[in-house]
PLY file of the C-alpha trace (Angstrom):
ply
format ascii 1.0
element vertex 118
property float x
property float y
property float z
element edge 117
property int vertex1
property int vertex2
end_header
0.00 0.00 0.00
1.51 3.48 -0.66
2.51 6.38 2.07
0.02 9.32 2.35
1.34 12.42 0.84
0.24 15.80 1.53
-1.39 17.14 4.70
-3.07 14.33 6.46
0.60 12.08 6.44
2.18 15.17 8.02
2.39 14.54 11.60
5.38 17.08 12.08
3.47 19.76 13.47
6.31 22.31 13.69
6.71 22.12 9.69
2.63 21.98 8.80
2.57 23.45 5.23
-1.00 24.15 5.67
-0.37 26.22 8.54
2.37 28.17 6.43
-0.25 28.50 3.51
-2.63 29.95 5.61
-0.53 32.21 7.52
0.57 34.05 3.85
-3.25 34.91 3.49
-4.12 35.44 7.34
-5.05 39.01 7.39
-8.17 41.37 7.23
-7.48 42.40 3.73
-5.13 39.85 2.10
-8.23 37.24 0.63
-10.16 41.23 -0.96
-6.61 41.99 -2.21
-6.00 38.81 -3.50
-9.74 38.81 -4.83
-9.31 42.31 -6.71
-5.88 40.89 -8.22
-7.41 37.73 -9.27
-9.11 40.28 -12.23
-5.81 41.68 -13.45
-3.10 44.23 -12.61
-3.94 46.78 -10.19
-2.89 50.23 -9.57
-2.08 50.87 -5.51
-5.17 53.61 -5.94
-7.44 51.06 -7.34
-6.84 48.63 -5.22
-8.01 51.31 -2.31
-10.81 52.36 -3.57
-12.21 48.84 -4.20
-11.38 48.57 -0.43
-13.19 51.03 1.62
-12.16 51.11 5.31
-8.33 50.19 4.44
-6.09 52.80 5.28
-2.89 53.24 3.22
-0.80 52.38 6.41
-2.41 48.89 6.36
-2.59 48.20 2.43
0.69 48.81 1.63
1.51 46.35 4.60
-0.42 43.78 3.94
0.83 44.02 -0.15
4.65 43.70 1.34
3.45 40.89 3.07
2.22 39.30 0.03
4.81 40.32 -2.27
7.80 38.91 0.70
5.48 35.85 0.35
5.53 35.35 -3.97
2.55 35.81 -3.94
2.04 39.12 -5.47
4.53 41.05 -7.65
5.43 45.36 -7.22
6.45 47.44 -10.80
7.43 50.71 -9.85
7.54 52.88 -12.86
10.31 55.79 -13.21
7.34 58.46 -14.26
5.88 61.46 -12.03
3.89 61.03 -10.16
5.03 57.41 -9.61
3.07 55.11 -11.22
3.29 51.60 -9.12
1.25 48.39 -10.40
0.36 45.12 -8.53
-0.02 42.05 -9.81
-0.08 38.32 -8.83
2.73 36.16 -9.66
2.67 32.59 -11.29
2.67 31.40 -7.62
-0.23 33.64 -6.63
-2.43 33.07 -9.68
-1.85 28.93 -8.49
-3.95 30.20 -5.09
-6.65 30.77 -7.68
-8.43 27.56 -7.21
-7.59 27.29 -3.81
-9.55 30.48 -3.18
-12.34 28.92 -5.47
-12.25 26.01 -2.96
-12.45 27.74 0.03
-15.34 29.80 -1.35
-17.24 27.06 -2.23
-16.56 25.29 1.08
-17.91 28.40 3.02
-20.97 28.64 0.96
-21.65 24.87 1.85
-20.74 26.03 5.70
-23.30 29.20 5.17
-25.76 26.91 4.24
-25.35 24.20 6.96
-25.53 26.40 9.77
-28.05 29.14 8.32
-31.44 28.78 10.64
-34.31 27.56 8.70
-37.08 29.75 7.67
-40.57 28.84 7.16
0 1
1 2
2 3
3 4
4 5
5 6
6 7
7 8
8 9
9 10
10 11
11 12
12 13
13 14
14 15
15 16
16 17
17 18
18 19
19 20
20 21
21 22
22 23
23 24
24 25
25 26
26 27
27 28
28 29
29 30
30 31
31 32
32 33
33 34
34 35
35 36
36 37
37 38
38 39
39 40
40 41
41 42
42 43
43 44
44 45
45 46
46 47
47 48
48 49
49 50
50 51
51 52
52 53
53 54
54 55
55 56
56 57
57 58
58 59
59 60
60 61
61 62
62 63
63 64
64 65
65 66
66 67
67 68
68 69
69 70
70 71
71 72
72 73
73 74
74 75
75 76
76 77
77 78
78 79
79 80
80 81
81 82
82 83
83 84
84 85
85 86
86 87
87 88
88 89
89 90
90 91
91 92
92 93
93 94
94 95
95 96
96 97
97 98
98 99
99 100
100 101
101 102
102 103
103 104
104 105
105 106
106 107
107 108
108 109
109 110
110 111
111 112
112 113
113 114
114 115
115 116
116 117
């Protein structure tokens, strides 16, 4: 019979790659930053006005985060004003269907624990 791979043979649980995948999108605006990237390159500006309630401060953290992480990719443009894009990187566009999952997963949850009516 062949070893389990993948999460459920890992019983090292100071090396838990899910833990590690879910700490590089922990964070109140990583999954709506991720979401508005998911539709193309993004201008910082854009990105904060499809985000109301983020301040710059936090943004441009959470975005370093992401970008220290592969997961997102910075172009700075030489132009004034400075023009500075975001985008996701082959690595971040791979969290694509993982996000899809996830979604899906919490609709199912949504649904199992939403009170019946009627």
């Amino acid at each position: 019979m062949d070893e389990p791979t993948g999460f459920s043979a890992s019983h090292d649980h100071t090396n838990c790659k899910a833990e590690l995948a879910l700490r590089v999108i922990q964070g109140r605006w990583k999954l709506l930053v991720l979401r508005e990237l998911m539709e193309g390159v993004q201008r910082f500006s854009a990105l904060q006005r499809a985000l109301p309630g983020v301040s710059q401060k936090v943004l441009t953290a959470q975005l370093r985060e992401l970008e220290a992480n592969g997961v997102v990719q910075r172009t700075a443009y030489p132009e004034v004003p400075p023009r500075v894009e975001y985008g996701l990187t082959a690595l971040g566009r791979e969290l694509i269907p993982v996000l899809e999952g996830l979604h899906a997963w919490g609709q199912q949850v949504a649904e199992a624990t939403a009170p019946e009516t009627g």
